[in-house]
C-alpha positions in Angstrom: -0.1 8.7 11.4 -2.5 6.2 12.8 -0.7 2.1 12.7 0.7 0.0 14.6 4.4 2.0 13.8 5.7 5.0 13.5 6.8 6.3 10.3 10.0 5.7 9.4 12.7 7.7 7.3 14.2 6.7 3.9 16.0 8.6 1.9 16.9 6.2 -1.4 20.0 8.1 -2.7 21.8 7.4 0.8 19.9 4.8 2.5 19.7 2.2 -0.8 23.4 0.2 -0.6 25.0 -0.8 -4.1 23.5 -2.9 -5.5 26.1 -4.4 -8.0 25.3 -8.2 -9.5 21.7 -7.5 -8.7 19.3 -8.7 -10.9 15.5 -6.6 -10.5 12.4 -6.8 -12.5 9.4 -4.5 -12.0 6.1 -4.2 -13.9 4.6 -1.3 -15.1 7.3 0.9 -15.3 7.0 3.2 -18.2 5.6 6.0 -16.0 4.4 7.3 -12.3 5.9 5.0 -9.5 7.1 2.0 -11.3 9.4 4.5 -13.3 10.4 6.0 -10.2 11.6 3.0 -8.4 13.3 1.9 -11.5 15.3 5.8 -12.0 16.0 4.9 -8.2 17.2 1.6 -7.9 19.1 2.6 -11.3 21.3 4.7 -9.5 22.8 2.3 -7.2 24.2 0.3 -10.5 22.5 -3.1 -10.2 23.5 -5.7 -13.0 20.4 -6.1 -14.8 16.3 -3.8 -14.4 14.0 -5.6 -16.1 11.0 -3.2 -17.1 8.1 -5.2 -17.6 5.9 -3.7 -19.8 3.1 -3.7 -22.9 4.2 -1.1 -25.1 7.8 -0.8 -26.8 7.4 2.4 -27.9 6.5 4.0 -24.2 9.1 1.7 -22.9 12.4 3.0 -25.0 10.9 6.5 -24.2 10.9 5.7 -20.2 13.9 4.0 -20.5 16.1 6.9 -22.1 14.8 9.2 -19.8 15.9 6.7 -16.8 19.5 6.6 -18.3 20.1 10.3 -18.6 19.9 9.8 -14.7 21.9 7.2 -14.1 24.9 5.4 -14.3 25.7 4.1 -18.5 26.5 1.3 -16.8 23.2 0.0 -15.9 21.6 -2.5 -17.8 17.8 -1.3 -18.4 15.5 -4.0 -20.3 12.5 -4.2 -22.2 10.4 -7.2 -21.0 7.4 -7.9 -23.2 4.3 -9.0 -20.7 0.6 -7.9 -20.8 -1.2 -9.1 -17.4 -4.3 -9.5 -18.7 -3.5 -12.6 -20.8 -1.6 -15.9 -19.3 -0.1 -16.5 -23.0 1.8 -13.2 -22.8 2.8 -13.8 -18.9 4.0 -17.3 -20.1 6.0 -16.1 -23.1 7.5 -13.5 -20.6 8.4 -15.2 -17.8 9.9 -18.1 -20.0 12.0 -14.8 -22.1 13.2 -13.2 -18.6 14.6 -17.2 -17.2 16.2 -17.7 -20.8 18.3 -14.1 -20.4 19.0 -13.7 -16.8 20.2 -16.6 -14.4 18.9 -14.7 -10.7 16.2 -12.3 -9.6 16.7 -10.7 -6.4 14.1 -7.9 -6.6 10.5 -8.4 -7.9 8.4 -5.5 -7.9 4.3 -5.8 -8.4 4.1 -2.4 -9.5 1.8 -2.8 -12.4 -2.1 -2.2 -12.3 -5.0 -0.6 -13.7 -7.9 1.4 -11.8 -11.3 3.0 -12.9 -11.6 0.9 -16.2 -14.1 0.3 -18.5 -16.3 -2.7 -18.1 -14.6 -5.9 -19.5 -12.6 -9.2 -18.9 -9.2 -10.3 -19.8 -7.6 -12.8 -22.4 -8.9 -15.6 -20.1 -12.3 -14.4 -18.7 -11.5 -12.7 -15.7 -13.2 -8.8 -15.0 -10.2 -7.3 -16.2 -9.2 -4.8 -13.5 -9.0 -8.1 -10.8 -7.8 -10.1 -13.7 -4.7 -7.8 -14.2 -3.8 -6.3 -11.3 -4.2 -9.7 -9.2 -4.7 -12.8 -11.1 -2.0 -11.4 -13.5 0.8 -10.8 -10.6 0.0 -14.2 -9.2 0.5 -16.5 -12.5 4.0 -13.9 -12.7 5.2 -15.0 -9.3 4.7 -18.4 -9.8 6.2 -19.0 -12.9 9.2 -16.5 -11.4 9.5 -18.9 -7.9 11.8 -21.1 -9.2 14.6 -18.3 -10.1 13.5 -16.3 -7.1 14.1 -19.7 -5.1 17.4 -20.3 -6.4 18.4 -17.0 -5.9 17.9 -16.9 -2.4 19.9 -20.0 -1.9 22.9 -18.0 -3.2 25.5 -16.4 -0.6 24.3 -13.4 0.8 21.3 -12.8 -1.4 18.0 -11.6 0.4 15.1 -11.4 -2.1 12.5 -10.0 -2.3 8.9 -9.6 -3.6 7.0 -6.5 -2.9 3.5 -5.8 -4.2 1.7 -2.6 -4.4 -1.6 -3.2 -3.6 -2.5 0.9 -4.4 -0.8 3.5 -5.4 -1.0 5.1 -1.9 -3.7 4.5 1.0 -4.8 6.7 2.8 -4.3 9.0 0.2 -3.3 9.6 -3.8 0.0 9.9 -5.8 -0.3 12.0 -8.7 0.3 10.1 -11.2 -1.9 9.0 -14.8 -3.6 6.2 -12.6 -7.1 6.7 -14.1 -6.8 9.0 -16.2 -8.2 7.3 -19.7 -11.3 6.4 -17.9 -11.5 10.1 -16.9 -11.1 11.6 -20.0 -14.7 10.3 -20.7 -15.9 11.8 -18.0 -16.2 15.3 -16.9 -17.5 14.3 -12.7 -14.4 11.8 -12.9 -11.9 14.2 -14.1 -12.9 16.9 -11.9 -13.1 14.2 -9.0 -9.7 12.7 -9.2 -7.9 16.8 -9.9 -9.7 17.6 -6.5 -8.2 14.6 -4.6 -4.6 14.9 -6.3 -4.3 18.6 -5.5 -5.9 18.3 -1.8 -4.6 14.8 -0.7 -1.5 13.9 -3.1 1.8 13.6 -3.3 4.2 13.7 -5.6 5.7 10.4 -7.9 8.7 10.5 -6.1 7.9 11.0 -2.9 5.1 8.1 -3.4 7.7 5.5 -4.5 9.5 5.6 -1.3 7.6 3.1 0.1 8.0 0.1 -2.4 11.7 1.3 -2.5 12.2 0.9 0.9 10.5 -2.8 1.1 12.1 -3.6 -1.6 15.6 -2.4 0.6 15.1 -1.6 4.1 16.5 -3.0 6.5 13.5 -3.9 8.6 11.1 -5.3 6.4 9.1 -7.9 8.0 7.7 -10.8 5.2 3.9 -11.0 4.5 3.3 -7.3 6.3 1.1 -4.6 4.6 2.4 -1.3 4.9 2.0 2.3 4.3 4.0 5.3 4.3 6.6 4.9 5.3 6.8 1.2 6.6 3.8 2.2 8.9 2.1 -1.6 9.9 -1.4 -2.6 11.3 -3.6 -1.0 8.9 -5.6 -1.9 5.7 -9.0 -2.9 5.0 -10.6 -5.9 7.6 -11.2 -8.0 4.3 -7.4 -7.9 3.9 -7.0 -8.9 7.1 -9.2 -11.7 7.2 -6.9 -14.8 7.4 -9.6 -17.0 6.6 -10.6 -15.1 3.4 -7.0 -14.8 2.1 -6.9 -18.2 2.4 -9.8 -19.0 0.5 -8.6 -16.4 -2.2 -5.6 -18.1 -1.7 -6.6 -21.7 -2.7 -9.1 -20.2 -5.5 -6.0 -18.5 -7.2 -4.1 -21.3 -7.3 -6.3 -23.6 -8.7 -6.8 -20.9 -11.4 -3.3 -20.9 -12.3 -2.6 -24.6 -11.9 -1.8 -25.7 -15.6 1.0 -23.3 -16.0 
C-alpha cells in the first residue's frame, strides 16, 4: 500500500491488553463497525462500554448479541444521543458525566452517508451536521472528563474518529443502504463495490481498534489500514483550511 508507512499487524484478541477499570464510549454501535469494536474491546473486560445510540430497541438487540461473546462481566450501556440535534447531545453527555466518573476511550464511530436531502435539529445539511458538527459538540462537552481522566496514574486516553468507513476502499456494512433501497443504480452501485473492493466488518474495525490501543499511535495523524500515515484528501490536509473549519466549528458550538 501506497503512504508514508507500512502496514502494520493487529490482531485484537492478543494484541488489545486488559483493559480492566476502563471506562469506553463509542457512537453508533448497534451494527457494522461500531458493534465490532464494541464485541472487541468487550472481550478484554473493561469496567464500563457506553453504546451511544438513537434507537433502544436496536440497541438491546446489539447489545445481547455482544454479550453472548463476551465476558458477563462487562458492563454494556445504553446511552441515549441523536447527533443531529444539540438538545439530545446535551442531555447525553450531561446523562454519561452523572453515571460514570472517567472516560478513557472515545470512539467517533457514528455517521450517516448517501442521505436524503435535509438539515438537522439546528439547521445544519444533515449528513455534515451529524457526522461532524454532531461529534464536535460530543467532544467538547466530553473534554472535561476526558481531561481529568488523563491526569489520572497511568491512564492514556484517547479519541479516535472515523472519518469513513474505509478509504481507499468499502466495508460491507448497511452504510447507505436506506438511501439505496430507493434506488435501483444505487443499489446495484454500492453491491458492485462491496463485492469487488470490500472487506469484511471485522476485518474493517481493526483500524479504529488499534488507534484506539496500539501502541504507536501518533496524536492528530489520519490513517488507514492498518495505521498506514500520509494519505487522505489535500483538503484534509490543508492546515490553513482546518483551521478555518476549526474556528467556524467552535463558534457554532459556543453556547454549550
Amino acid at each position: 500500500m501506497c503512504g508514508g508507512s507500512t502496514s502494520i499487524k493487529f490482531n485484537p484478541d492478543t494484541d488489545i491488553p486488559a483493559l480492566t477499570g476502563k471506562v469506553i464510549l463509542v457512537t453508533g454501535g448497534t451494527n457494522g463497525l461500531g458493534k465490532e469494536s464494541i464485541l472487541q474491546l468487550a472481550k478484554h473486560e473493561p469496567a464500563e462500554i457506553w453504546m451511544g445510540a438513537r434507537n433502544a430497541e436496536k440497541v438491546q438487540t446489539a447489545i445481547n448479541d455482544i454479550q453472548e461473546s463476551v465476558p458477563k462481566s462487562v458492563s454494556i450501556k445504553f446511552l441515549h444521543i441523536d447527533l443531529g440535534s444539540f438538545a439530545s447531545i446535551s442531555e447525553a453527555a450531561t446523562v454519561f458525566k452523572k453515571h460514570s466518573l472517567r472516560l478513557d476511550i472515545l470512539m467517533l464511530n457514528a455517521g450517516i452517508m448517501i442521505t436524503p436531502a435535509g438539515l438537522t435539529e439546528d439547521g445544519y445539511e444533515i449528513q455534515f451536521g451529524t457526522n461532524h458538527m454532531g461529534h464536535a459538540l460530543l467532544t467538547k462537552l466530553l473534554l472535561p472528563i476526558l481531561s481529568s481522566t488523563a491526569a489520572l496514574p497511568d491512564s492514556d486516553v484517547r479519541v479516535v474518529i472515523k472519518a469513513v468507513s474505509v478509504h481507499p476502499g468499502m466495508v460491507k456494512t448497511n452504510l447507505g443502504n436506506e438511501s439505496a433501497s430507493k434506488s435501483l443504480l444505487l443499489r446495484t452501485a454500492l453491491n458492485v463495490a462491496r463485492a469487488v473492493v470490500g472487506v469484511d466488518v471485522a476485518t474493517g474495525a481493526i483500524t479504529q481498534l488499534w488507534a484506539a490501543m496500539g501502541k504507536d499511535v501518533k496524536a492528530g495523524e489520519y490513517y488507514e489500514p492498518i495505521g498506514v500515515t500520509g494519505r487522505g484528501s489535500e483538503w484534509a490536509a490543508d492546515e490553513e483550511l482546518g483551521d478555518k473549519l476549526w474556528e467556524w466549528t467552535q463558534n457554532q458550538i459556543e453556547g454549550y
